[in-house]
N, C-alpha and C positions, 0 to 999 in steps of 0.2 A: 748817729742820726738816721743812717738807713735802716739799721731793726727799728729804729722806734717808729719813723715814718709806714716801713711794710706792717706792724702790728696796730698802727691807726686805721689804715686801710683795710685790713681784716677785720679791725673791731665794727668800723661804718657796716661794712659788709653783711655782717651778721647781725648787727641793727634793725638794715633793711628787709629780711626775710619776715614777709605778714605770717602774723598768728596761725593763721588759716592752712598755712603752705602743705600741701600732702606728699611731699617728697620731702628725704632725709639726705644728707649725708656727710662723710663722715673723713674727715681728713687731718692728718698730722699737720701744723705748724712747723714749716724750715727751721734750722738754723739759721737758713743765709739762699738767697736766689742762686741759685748753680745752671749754667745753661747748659742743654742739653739739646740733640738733633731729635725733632718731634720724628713720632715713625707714621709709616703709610697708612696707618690705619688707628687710627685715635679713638675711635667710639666703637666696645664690642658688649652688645646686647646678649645679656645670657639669656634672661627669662620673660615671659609673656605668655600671665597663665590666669585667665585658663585660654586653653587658643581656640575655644569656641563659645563664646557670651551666650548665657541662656536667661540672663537673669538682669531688668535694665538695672537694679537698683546693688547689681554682685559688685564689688571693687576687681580690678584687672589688674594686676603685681607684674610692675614692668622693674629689671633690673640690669645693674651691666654696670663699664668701669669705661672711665675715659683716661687716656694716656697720652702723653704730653710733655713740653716741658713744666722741669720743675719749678713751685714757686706760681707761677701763672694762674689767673683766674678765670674759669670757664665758668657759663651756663648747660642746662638741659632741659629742653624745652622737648611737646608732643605739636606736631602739627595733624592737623584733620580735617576733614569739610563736613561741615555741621549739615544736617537734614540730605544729606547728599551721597547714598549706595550708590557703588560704580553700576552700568548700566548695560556691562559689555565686557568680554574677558581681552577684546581690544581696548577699550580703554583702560584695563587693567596692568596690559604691556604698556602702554603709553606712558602710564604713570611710572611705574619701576624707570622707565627709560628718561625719563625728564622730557620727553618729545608729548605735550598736547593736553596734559591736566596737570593740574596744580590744588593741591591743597589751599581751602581760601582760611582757617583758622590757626592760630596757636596759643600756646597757654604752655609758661613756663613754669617749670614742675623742680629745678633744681637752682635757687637763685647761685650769684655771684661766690664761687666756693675756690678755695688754691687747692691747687694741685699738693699733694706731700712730696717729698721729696728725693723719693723715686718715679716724680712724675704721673702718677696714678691719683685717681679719685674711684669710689667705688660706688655709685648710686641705687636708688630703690622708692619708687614711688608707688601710687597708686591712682586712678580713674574711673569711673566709672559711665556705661555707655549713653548714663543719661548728663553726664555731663559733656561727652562729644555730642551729641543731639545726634543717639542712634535712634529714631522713632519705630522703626517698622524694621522686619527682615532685611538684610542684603549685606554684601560685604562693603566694608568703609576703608578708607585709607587711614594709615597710621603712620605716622614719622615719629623716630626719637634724633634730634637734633644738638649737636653739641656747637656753642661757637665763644668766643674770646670777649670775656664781658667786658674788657677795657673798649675791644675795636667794634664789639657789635658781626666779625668776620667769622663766617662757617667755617669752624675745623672739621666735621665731620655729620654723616646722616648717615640713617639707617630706614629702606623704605620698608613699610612690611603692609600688612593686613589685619584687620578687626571683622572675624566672622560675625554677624549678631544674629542667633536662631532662637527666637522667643521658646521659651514652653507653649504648648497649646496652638503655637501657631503650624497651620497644615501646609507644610514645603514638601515640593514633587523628589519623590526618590529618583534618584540614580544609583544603576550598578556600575560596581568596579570591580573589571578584571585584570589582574598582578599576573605577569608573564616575567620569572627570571633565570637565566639562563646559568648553566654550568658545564661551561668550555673552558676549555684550555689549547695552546696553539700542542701540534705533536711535539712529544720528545725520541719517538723511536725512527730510522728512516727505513733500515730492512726489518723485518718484525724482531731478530737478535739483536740487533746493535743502538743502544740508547747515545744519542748523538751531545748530550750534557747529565751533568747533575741537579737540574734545575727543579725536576717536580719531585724531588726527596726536600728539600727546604721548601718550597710551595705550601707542599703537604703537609709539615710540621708547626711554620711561622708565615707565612705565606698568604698570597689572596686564597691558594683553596681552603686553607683552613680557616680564612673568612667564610668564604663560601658553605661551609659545613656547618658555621656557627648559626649563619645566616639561616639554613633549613631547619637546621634542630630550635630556633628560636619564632621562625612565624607559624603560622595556625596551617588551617586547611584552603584557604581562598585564594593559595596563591597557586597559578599552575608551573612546572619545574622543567625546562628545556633540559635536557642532558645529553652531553656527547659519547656516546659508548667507545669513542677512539680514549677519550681521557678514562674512561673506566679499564678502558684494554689496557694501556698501558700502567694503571694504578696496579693492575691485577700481575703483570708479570714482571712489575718492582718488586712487590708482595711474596710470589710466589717461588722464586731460586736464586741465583747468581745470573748475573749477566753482565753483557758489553760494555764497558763505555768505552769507546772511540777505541777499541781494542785492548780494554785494562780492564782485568776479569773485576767483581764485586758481587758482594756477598746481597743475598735479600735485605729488603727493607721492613721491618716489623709495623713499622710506623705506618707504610701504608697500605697494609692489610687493615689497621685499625682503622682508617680515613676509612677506607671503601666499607667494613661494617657498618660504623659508625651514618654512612651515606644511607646505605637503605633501610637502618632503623629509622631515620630521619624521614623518609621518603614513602616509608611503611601505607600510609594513610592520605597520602598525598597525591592531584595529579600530575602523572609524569608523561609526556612527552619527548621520544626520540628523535634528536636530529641524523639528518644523514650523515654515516659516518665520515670523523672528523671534517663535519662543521662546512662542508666546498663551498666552494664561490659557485654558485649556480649559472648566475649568467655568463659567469667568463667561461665555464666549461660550453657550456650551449650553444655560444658566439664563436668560436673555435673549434667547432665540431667534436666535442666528447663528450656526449648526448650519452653514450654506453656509461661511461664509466660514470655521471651524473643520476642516470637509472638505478645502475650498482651503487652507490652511495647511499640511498634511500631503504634501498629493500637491506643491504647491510646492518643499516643504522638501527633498524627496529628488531631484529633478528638477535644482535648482540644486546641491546638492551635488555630483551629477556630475559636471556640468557644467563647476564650479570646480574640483572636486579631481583631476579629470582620472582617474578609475575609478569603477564602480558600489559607488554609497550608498544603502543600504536605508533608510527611516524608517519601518520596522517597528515599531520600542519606542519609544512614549512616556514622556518624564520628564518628570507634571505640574508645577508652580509649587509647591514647599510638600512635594512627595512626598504633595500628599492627595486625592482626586477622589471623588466621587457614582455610583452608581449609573446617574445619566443620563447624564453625562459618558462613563465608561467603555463604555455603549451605543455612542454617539457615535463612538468610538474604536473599536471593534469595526467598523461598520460604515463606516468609512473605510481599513479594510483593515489597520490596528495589530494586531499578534498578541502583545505584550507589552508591556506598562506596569511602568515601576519606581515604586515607592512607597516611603517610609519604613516600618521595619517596624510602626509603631504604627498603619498607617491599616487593616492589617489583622491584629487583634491574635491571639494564638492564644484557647480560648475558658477560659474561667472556668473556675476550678478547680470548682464546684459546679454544671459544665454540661459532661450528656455529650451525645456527639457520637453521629451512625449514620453506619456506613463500612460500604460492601457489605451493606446488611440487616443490622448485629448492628451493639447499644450500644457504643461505644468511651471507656472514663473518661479525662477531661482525662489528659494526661501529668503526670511529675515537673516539677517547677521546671529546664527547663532550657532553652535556648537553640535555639527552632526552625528548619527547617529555610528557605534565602532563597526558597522558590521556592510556589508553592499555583496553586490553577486557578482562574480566574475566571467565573462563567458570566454569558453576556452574552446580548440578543436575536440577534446572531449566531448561524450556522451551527453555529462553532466558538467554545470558547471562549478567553479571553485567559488567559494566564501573567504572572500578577502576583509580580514581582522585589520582595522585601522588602531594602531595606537594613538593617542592624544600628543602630540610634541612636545607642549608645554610639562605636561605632566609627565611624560617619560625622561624629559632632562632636569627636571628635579629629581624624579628619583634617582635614576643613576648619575648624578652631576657628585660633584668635590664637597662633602661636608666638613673636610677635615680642618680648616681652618673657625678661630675661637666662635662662636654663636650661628656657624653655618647652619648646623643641624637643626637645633629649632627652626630659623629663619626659614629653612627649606619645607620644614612641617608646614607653619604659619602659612606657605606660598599655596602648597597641595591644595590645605585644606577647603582654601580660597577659592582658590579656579576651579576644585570639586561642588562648590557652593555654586559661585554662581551660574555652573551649569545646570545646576538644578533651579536656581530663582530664573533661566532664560527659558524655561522651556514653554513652549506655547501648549496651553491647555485645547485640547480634543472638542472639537463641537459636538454635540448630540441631541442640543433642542430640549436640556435640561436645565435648570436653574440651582445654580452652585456655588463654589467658592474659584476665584481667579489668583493664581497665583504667578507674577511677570517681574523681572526685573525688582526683585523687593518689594511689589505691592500687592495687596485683598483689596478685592471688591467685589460686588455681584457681578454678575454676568450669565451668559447662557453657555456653560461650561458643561463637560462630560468630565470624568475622571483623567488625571494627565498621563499623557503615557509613557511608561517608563523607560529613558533610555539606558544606554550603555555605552559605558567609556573603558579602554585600555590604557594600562601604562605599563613600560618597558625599559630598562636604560637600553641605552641607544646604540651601546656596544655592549656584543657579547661576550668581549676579555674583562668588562666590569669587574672593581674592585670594591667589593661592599663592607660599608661599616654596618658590621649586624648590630648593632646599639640604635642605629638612626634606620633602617629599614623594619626591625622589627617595633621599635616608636613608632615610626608612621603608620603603618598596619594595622598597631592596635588602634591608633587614633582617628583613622581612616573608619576603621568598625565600629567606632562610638559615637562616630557623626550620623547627627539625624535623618541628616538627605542619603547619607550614601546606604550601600547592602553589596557585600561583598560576593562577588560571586566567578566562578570557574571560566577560563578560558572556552573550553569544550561547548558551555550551554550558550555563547554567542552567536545569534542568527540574526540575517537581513531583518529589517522591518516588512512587512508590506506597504510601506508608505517612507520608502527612505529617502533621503536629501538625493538628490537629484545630483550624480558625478561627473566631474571629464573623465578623458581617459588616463591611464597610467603617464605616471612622468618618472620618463628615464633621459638623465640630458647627458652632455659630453663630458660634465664633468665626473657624474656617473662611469659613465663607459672608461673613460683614464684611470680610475679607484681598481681596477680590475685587474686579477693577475693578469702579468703583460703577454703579447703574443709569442715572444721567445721564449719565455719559459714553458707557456704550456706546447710550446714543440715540442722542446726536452721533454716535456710530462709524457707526451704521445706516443714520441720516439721508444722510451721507458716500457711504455704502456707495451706496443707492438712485442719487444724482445720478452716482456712478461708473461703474455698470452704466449708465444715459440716456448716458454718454458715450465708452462702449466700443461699446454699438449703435446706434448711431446711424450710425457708416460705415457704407460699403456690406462693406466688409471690417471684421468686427468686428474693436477693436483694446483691448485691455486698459489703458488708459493708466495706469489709475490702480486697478489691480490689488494692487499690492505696497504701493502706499502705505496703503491702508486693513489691508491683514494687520500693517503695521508699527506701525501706532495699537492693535492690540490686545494687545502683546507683554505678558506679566507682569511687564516691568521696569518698566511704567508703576505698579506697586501700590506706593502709599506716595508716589505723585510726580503727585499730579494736578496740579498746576500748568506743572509740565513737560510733559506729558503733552496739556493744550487747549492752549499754545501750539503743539504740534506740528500739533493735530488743525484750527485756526487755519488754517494755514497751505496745510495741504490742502484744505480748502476755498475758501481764495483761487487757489488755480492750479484746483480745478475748476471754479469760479465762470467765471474767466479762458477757459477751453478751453470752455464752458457760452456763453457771450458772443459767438464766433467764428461762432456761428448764429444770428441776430437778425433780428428783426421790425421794419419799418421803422413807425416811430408818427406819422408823416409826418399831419397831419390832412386829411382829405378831404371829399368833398361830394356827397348826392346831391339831384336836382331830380325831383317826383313823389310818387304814392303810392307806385311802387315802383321798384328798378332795379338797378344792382350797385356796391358796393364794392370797391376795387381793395385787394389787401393783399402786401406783395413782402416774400418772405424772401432773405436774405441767407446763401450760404454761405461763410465767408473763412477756411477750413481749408484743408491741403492735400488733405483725401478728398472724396470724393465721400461724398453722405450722401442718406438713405431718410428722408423726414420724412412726418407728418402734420401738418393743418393743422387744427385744431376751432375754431370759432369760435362766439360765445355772444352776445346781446343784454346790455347792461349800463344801458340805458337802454328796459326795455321800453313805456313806455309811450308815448315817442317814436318807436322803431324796430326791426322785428320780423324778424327771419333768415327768410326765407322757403325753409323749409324744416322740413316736419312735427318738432313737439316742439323747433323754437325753435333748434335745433343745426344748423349747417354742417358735415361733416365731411368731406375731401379722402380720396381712397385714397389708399395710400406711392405720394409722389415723388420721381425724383431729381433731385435741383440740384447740377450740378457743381461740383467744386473753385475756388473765386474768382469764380462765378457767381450770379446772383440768379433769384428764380421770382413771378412774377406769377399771382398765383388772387382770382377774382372772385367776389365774395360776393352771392348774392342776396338785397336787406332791401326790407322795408314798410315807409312813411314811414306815422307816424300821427298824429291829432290834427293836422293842420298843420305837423308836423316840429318843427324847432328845434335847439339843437346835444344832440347824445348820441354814445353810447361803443359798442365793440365791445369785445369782450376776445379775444384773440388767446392759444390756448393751443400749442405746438409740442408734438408725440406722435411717441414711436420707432414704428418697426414692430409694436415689440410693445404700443403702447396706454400707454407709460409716459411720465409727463411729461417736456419738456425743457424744463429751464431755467423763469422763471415766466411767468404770464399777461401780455402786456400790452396795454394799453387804448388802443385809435385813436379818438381824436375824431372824429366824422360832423358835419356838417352838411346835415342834413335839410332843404330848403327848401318844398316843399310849393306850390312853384308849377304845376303840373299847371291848375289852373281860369284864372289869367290866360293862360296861354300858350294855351290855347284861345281865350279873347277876342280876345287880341292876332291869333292866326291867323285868327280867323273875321273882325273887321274887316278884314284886308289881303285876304282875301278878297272881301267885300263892295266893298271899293274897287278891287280889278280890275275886277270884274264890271259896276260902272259907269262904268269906265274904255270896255268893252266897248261896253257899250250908246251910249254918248255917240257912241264914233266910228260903231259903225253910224249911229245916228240924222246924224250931218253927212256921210257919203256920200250916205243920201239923200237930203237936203237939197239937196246938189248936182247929183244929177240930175234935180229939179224946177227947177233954174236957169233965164231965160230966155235965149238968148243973141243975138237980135234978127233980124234980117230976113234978112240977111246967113247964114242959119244952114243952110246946104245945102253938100251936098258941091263940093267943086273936082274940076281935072283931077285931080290926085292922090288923090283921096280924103280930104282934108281938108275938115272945115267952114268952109263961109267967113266969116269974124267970129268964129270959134270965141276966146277967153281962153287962153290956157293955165295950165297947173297950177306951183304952186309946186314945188322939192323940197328934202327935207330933209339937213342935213350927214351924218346918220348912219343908213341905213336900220334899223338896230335900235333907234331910239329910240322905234318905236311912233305918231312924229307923223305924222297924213294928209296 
């Protein structure tokens, strides 16, 4: 009784579908109702084509599937508002949002149909724009509706857009400038040692091998951010064996072929250099590392050439965020940036109940409409900066989530729309000529000039972006076969002479929090200082560890401190390491006296040659005193050769008697900056000075009567009697004379 009952129902069902109906579709008959949990998303629209109506009388092929349970019977219906283009790319948001317009028509297009019995129905109709009552240009609203033909209850909607651009009808062009980015957060932290294996899979199956697809797949209109920190690093994957986390590995093949693969891609295209790896501009600036923010920039364009094998400007900056300060943008000015892109809200146009002065005369806010991408920036510079506004709406479509079923179109159909109606809002140019008006979807006469053409950007919104190159290079081309738009380069955007009227920069608190935090860029600083002690310190300054500290300050670290001091870790152990290679010998030593010198040997076991100071400080003053006014020893620069050690003698006062005490051994560059830390040589002060006088003045006194004793037994001897006999011989001898002993060794002093 129940199949025959559910196949009556089916039969009515199909009954009622008029002759007429222009939607099809197509479903299995159950065996038997099976329930099933309906999923979150019941209605997914594949197609809606063509996504730009040129023609009233063309058919519009709307298709897609409704999911469900099985057995159940659904509708599909279009809702629309007949004679009625949106007016406003605000009421355009209002709509998508449910918040302030509503669709006032519908017309169901798929009657009372069962689901099959995996719950699926798969539809396909058609429309036509004279059947929505599209009369004139503009964009329409369009709904595909699905809801439960027993209850009449909405399962599901999908909002979208119906461009309608007549042939022969004259709509104002707008340019569009594509700005996409190719960064990546670092993988290396001292330039040897790669801290994972993350960009060899990246590079193979990965976002950058999105990224790759993505360039070798759009044209020429898009301009190309690049970070030369991800190229440095591509390059010394590529290029031999190296580090990971101290486990040797072999080159990567793979991505040498990425990075050719890159600047074929890039050959004909423009490219813009970001400062290397990518900083957080204002948290360096806000924190005082205003150098190393400098050093980033002039970096970043140096090495792109370099890699990309032609001259790369890194003239424009694209902060973290599209959001920057005031001081920041100073900063950027005076490091030689002559444009900055921002998101269009960081510099908003001004309030409706705030007027502006342009050229000495009040200028009242504009209409509600869609300003222009370009405005001046005035900075403590010379000159001031060109601040590139992207469109919000239009840069979080491009880089927003396509990957769920019909997002990708839907996100075209979106573009396509708010590119539309910025060109139907544009107010036409007075000249006191009699023309065509083109506003808000309508022609008419009026005393028109030609309109002027604006420019809009669009950007995703992050620069870790993971792009489907299938849906970026669709939109692209679809973007360049839209009537209103003309694609055009980042580079040829300029102010208007008549631009929307702006406040100032908005940077809020929640801004300032996004930012690397102020701990770490201590550590960064800290880093920094031992870096610079170990760059001059040769006799040929050498930058060793230059790139490693620009790489610890990159904006991909925001959100990732933990990643982030492991890296910064690690830099510090190989500076430590290279900081060590010049050392102080703590060898304990001795001196005897009140005063005398100290021996102190430095040790140079690099391969350069190095310019050192030597200050030396008492640590135990009441034991022993650096003689030398105000307590301090200080050496002028010396050099100690490559693999050689340097011997310097310290002058100290032994006091109170001596005893053991300390020195502290400080190493100074050239330039007065610490090297590496203090360290403390044990002295042993003896303080023997008074015995060692005793001791000499008695060996003294015991000579001296060594002395006296033999004179006195010489003459003792020559008061000898030698007896009668005591007169000369023939010879000249005395006769009876004794003769004299003599001794083994005439140096022994004995008479």
């Amino acid at each position: 009784m129940i199949r025959k009952a559910a196949l009556l129902t089916l039969l009515t069902a199909l009954l009622a579908v008029p002759a007429g109906m222009a939607g099809t579709a197509v479903a299995a008959p159950p065996p038997g109702r099976v329930a099933a949990a309906a999923p979150a998303d019941p209605l997914f629209v594949s197609e809606i084509t063509p996504e730009v109506v040129r023609d009233a009388a063309a058919p519009v092929t709307v298709a897609g599937a409704v999911t469900g349970t099985a057995g159940s019977f659904v509708r599909v219906a279009v809702r629309y508002s007949r004679d009625r283009p949106f007016t406003s790319r605000a009421e355009m948001a209002a709509y998508l949002s449910e918040q302030g317009y509503a669709t006032t028509n519908w017309s169901t297009r798929v009657q009372a149909t069962l689901l099959d019995q995996s719950g699926k129905l798969p539809f396909r109709f058609t429309v036509t724009p004279a059947e929505l009552g599209m009369p004139r240009p503009g964009v329409y609203p369009f709904e595909i509706e699905v809801t439960d033909a027993a209850t009449g209850q909405r399962l599901g909607i999908e909002r979208t857009f119906l461009t309608y651009a007549p042939k022969g009808e004259q709509i104002p062009k707008v340019k569009l400038a594509v700005a996409l980015p190719i960064v990546d957060r670092p993988h290396r932290a001292d330039d040897a040692t790669f801290m994972d294996d993350d960009l060899s899979a990246s590079l193979t199956s990965g976002r950058l091998a999105s990224l790759l697809q993505t360039a070798q797949d759009t044209g020429d209109g898009v301009t190309w951010f690049v970070d030369p920190a991800l190229l440095d690093d591509v390059r010394v994957l590529s290029s031999g064996p190296r580090s990971v986390r101290g486990t040797r590995k072999n080159a990567d093949p793979a991505a040498g072929q990425w990075l050719n693969g890159l600047r074929s891609a890039l050959t004909d295209k423009t490219v813009v250099a970001t400062p290397y790896a990518d900083p957080d501009m204002a948290a360096l600036v806000h924190h005082g590392l205003d150098k190393q923010a400098a050093a980033s920039i002039q970096r970043g364009a140096a090495l792109a050439t370099e890699l990309l094998g032609r001259e790369i400007h890194g003239t424009t900056a694209w902060p973290a965020g599209g959001k920057i300060d005031r001081d920041a943008v100073d900063e950027l000015a005076m490091s030689g940036v002559t444009s900055v892109l921002l998101s269009g809200d960081a510099l908003p146009p001004r309030a409706a109940n705030q007027d502006a002065t342009q050229n000495g005369q009040v200028v009242p806010p504009p209409a509600q409409t869609t300003p222009d991408a370009a405005a001046r920036l005035d900075t403590i510079a010379d000159n001031p900066l060109t601040a590139l506004l992207a469109d919000p709406t239009l840069s979080a479509v491009l880089g927003g989530n396509v990957s769920g079923p019909g997002a990708a179109m839907l996100a075209r159909q979106r573009f396509l729309a708010e590119t539309a109606m910025i060109a139907f809002e544009q107010p036409a140019q007075q000249n006191g000529q009699s023309g065509q008006r083109v506003q808000n979807g309508q022609t008419g006469q009026g005393t028109t000039a030609k309109t002027a053409s604006r420019t809009v950007i669009a950007v995703p919104q992050s620069h870790l972006w993971t792009p489907d190159p299938a849906f970026v290079s669709g939109l692209l081309q679809a973007a360049a076969g839209a009537p209103w738009l003309r694609m055009t380069s980042l580079d040829s955007v300029k102010p208007g002479r008549a631009g929307v009227p702006r406040a100032d920069l908005t940077y809020s608190e929640h801004d300032r929090q996004a930012e690397l935090s102020r701990s770490y860029l201590a550590t960064v600083r800290k880093l920094e200082r031992k870096a610079d002690a170990v760059a001059t310190v040769t006799e040929e300054h050498t930058d060793v560890f230059h790139t490693a500290i620009l790489r610890l300050a990159s904006a991909s670290w925001r959100g990732d401190g933990k990643r982030a001091l492991s890296f910064a870790g690690q830099v510090q152990k190989a500076i430590d390491a290279r900081i060590d290679d010049v050392s102080v010998l703590d060898t304990p030593r001795a001196v005897a006296g009140s005063n005398g010198q100290v021996p102190v040997s430095v040790a140079n076991n690099l391969d350069k040659d190095i310019q050192i100071k030597v200050r030396v400080t008492s640590a135990s003053k009441s034991r022993l005193a650096i003689g030398r006014p105000g307590g301090v020893y200080l050496t002028p620069t010396t050099t100690i050769l490559a693999g050689r050690s340097q011997l310097v003698n310290v002058p100290v006062i032994v006091r109170n008697e001596g005893g053991d005490a300390s020195i502290s051994v400080q190493l100074l560059t050239d330039g007065d900056e610490k090297y590496g830390s203090a360290v403390r040589v044990v002295v042993r002060a003896t303080g023997y000075t008074g015995i060692a006088l005793v001791i000499v003045g008695a060996a003294v006194v015991i000579m001296l009567a060594a002395v006296v004793m033999r004179i006195l037994r010489r003459r003792s001897r020559k008061a000898f009697p030698f007896g009668p006999d005591d007169e000369e011989g023939p010879n000249g001898d005395r006769q009876g004379a004794v003769p004299a002993e003599r001794t083994q060794s005439p140096s022994s002093g004995s008479p």
